[in-house]
N, C-alpha and C positions, 0 to 999 in steps of 0.2 A: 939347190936343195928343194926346189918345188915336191920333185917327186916324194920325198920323203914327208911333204907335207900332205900330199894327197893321199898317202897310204894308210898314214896315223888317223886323217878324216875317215877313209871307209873304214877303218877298226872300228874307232868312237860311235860308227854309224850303225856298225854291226851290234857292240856292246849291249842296247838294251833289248834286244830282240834276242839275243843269245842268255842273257840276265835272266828274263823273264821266261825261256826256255826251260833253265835249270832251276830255277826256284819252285819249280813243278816237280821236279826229279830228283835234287838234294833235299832232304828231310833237314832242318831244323837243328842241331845237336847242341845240348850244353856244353861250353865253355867252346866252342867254334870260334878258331881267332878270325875268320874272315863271316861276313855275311853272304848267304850264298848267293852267288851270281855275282860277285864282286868278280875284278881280275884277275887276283889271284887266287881264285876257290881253285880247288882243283875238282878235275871234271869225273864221275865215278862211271866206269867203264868194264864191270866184271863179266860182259861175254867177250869184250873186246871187239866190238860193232866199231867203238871210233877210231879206234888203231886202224883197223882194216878201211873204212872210210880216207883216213888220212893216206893210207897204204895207196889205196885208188887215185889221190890230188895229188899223190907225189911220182906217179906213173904217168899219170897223166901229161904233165908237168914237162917230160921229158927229159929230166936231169937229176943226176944222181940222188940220195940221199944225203950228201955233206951240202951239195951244192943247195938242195932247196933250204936246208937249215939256215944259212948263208941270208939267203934269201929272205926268211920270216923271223934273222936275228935271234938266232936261238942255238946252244952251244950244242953241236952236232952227237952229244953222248948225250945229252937229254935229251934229242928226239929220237934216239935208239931206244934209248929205255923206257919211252913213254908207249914206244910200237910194241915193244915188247911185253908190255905189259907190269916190269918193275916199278913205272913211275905214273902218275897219272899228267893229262894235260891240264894245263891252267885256262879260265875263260880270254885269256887275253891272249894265249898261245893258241886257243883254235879260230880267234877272229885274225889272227896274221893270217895262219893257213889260209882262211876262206877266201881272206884278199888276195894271199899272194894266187892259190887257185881258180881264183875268179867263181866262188861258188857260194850260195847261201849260207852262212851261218848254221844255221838250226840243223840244213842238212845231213853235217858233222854227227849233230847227237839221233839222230834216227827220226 
């Protein structure tokens, strides 16, 4: 299980530099049950820059859509919906991605 201990490190590692990404980009709102940049905020994406970003790491990537899901432990009909544009991504679903892509964080958000 190492592996799986180094990947939750480069999340955790990704985390406050991603945090502090979005806390620039998500406004504030009353009654917000998360604070933004938490893990679970979800990430707001209305030209769909990160979808298409994500679209890119998962080409990249070489391996299907279910397969990378698989991969960044995430149930393969919410990363349909999140490309699609139905769902948004969570801050702790785009630091998998960047891990399992091997790619910057912040990249993701533009």
């Amino acid at each position: 299980m190492p592996g799986i201990f180094l990947i939750w490190q480069g999340v955790l590692r990704s985390l406050p530099c991603l945090a502090l990404r979005l806390s620039q980009r998500i406004p504030t709102l009353a009654g917000m049950q998360h604070q933004a940049g938490s893990p679970g905020s979800r990430v707001p994406d209305a030209g769909g820059d990160v979808a298409e970003r994500v679209r890119q790491v998962i080409g990249e990537a070489g391996c299907s859509q279910r397969e990378f899901a698989r991969r960044i432990v995430m149930d393969p009909s919410k990363l349909s919906r999140s490309l699609s544009g139905s769902r948004r991504f969570t801050v702790a679903e785009l630091a998998r991605i960047a891990d399992a892509g091997r790619i910057d964080a912040v990249w993701l958000l533009g």
